[in-house]
C-alpha positions as CSV (number, residue, x, y, z in Angstrom):
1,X,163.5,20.2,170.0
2,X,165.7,21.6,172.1
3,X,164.8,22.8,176.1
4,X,166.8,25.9,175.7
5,X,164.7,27.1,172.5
6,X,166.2,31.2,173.9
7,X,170.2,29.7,174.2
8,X,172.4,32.1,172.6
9,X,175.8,33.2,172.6
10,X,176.9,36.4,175.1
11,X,180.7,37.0,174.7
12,X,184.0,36.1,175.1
13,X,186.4,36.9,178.0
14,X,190.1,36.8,178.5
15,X,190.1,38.9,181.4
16,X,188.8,38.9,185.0
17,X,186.5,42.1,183.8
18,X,185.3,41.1,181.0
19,X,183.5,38.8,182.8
20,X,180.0,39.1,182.4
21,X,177.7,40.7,185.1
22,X,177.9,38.2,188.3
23,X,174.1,37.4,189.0
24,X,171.5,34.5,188.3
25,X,173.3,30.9,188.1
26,X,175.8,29.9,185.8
27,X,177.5,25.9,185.0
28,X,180.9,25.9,184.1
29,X,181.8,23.5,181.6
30,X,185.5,22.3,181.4
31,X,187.7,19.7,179.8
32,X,191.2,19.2,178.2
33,X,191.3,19.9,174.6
34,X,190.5,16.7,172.4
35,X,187.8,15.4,175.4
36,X,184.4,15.9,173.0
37,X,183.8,19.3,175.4
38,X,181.8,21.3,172.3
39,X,180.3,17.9,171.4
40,X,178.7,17.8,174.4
41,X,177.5,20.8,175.0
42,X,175.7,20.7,171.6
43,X,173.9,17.5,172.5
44,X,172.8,18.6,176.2
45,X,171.5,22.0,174.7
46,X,170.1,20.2,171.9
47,X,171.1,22.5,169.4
48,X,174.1,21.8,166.4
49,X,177.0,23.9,166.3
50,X,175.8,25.8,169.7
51,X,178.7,25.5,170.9
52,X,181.7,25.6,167.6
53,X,183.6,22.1,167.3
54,X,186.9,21.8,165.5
55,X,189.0,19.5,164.0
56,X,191.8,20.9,165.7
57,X,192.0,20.0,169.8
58,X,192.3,22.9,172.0
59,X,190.2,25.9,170.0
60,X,188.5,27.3,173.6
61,X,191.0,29.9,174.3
62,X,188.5,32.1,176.2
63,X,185.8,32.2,178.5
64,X,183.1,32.0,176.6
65,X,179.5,32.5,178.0
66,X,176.3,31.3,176.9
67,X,172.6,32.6,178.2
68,X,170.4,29.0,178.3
69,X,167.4,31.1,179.5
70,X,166.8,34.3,181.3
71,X,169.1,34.6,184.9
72,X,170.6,30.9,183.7
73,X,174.1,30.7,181.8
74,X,176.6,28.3,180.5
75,X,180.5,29.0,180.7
76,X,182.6,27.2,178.3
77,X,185.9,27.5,179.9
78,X,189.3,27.4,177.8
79,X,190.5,23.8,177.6
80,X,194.3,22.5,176.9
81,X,196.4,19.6,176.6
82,X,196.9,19.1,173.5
83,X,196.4,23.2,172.8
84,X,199.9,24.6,170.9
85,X,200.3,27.4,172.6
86,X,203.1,29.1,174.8
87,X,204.1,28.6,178.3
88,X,202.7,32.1,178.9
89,X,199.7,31.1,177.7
90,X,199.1,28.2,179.7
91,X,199.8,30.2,183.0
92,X,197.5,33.4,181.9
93,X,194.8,30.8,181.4
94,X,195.6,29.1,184.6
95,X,195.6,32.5,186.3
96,X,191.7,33.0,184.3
97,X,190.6,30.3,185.3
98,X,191.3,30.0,189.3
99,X,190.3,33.9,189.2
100,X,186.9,32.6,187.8
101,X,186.3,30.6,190.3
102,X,187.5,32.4,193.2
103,X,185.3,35.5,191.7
104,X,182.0,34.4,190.5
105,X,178.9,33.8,193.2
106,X,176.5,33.0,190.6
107,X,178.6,29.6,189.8
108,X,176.4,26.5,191.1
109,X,178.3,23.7,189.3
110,X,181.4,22.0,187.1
111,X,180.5,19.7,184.4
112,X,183.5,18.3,183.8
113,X,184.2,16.7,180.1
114,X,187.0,13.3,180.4
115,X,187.8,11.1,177.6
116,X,187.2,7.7,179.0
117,X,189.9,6.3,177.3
118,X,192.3,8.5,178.8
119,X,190.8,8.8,182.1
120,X,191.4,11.5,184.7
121,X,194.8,13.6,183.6
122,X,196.5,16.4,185.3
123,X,194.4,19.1,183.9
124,X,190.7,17.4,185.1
125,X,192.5,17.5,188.5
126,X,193.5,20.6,188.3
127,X,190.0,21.8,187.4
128,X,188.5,19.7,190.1
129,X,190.8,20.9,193.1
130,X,189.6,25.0,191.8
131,X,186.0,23.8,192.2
132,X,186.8,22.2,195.8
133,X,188.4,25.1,197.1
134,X,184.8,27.0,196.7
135,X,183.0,23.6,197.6
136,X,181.6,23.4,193.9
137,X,180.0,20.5,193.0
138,X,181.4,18.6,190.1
139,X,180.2,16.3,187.5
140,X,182.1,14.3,185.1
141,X,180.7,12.8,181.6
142,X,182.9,10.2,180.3
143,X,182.6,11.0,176.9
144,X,183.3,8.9,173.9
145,X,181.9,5.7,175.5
146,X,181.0,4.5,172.5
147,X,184.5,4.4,171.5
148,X,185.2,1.4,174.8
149,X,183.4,-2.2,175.0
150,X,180.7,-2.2,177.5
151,X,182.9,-3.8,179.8
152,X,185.7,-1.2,179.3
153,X,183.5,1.6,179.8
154,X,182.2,-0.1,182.8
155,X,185.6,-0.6,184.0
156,X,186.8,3.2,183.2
157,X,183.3,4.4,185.2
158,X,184.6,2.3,188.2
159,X,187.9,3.9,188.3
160,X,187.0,7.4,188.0
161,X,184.0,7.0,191.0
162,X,186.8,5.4,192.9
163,X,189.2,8.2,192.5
164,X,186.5,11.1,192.6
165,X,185.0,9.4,195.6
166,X,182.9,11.9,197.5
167,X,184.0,14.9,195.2
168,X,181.7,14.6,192.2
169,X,179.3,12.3,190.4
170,X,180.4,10.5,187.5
171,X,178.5,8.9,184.3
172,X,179.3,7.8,180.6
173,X,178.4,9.6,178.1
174,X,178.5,9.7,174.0
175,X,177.8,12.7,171.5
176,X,177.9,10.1,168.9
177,X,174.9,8.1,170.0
178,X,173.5,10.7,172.8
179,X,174.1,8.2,175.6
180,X,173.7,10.1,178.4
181,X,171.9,12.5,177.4
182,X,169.2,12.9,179.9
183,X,171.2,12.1,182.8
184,X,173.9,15.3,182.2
185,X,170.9,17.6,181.0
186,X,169.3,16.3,184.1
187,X,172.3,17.5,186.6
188,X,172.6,21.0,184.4
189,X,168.7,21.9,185.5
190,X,169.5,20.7,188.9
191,X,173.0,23.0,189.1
192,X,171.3,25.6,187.9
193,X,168.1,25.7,189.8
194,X,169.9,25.1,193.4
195,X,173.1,24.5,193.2
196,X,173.0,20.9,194.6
């Protein structure tokens, strides 16, 4: 069963005001496109298809926010990489996404969603140096660790810790078998309740 039994879609934004109202605490959830990012969400709300997952990378082109429980939300934020879409695009959403979190004082944490396989690329740092620049603590799920042998995976944890250092926490993490699972739900309640 899942511990957000009231979870529910809000809206959609692709502009600084159609942001919804800034109070209570919110999680941002990011990733490029093709990471597992709507995967995951589904598994740590417990719910299937909570959050849409497509067969084609790079379908979060908004903001999209989620209510987990009264005063407590979820922001799915647009992801890209493998995303075909314009060079316009890409800088609007850039522009989106560092006005998001310049803006928004009810943001208490980034859960950041990294292929393992692929490791950190240009767009997880990109993500990562927005939520430094408003001391935002980050963590990253290495998703798709069941896709690595368990000394691979061990060996991708290593080097992300190593280059995240002091910045953010890292573990693995699989939709596929729900490894994980406990840990990242675990870090959402604590984000959300104090921002820690």
């Amino acid at each position: 069963m899942s511990q957000y039994p009231e979870a529910r879609f809000i809206k959609s934004a692709n502009a600084h005001d159609q942001f919804v109202a800034d109070d209570g605490t919110e999680v941002a959830v990011a990733g490029r496109s093709n990471a597992g990012k709507s995967s995951a969400i589904n598994v740590i709300v417990n719910r299937r298809q909570f959050a849409r997952t497509s067969k084609t990378p790079g379908r979060t082109q908004l903001v999209n926010f989620f209510s987990l429980r009264d005063g407590q939300r979820l922001v799915d934020l647009p992801g890209y990489g493998f995303a075909r879409v314009s060079d316009a695009m890409r800088e609007h959403w850039g522009e989106l996404l560092s006005e998001y979190f310049q803006s928004r004082q009810s943001l208490r944490g980034l859960l950041l969603i990294v292929d393992i396989r692929r490791q950190l690329q240009d767009y997880d740092r990109q993500m990562m140096a927005f939520a430094g620049e408003v001391d935002l603590p980050i963590h990253i799920l290495l998703t798709k660790a069941d896709k690595l042998k368990r000394g691979q995976a061990a060996n991708a944890l290593l080097q992300v810790k190593k280059e995240v250092g002091e910045h953010g926490t890292v573990q693995q993490f699989s939709a596929l078998n729900r490894q994980g699972e406990t840990e990242a739900r675990d870090v959402l309640e604590r984000f959300l309740a104090t921002g820690a």
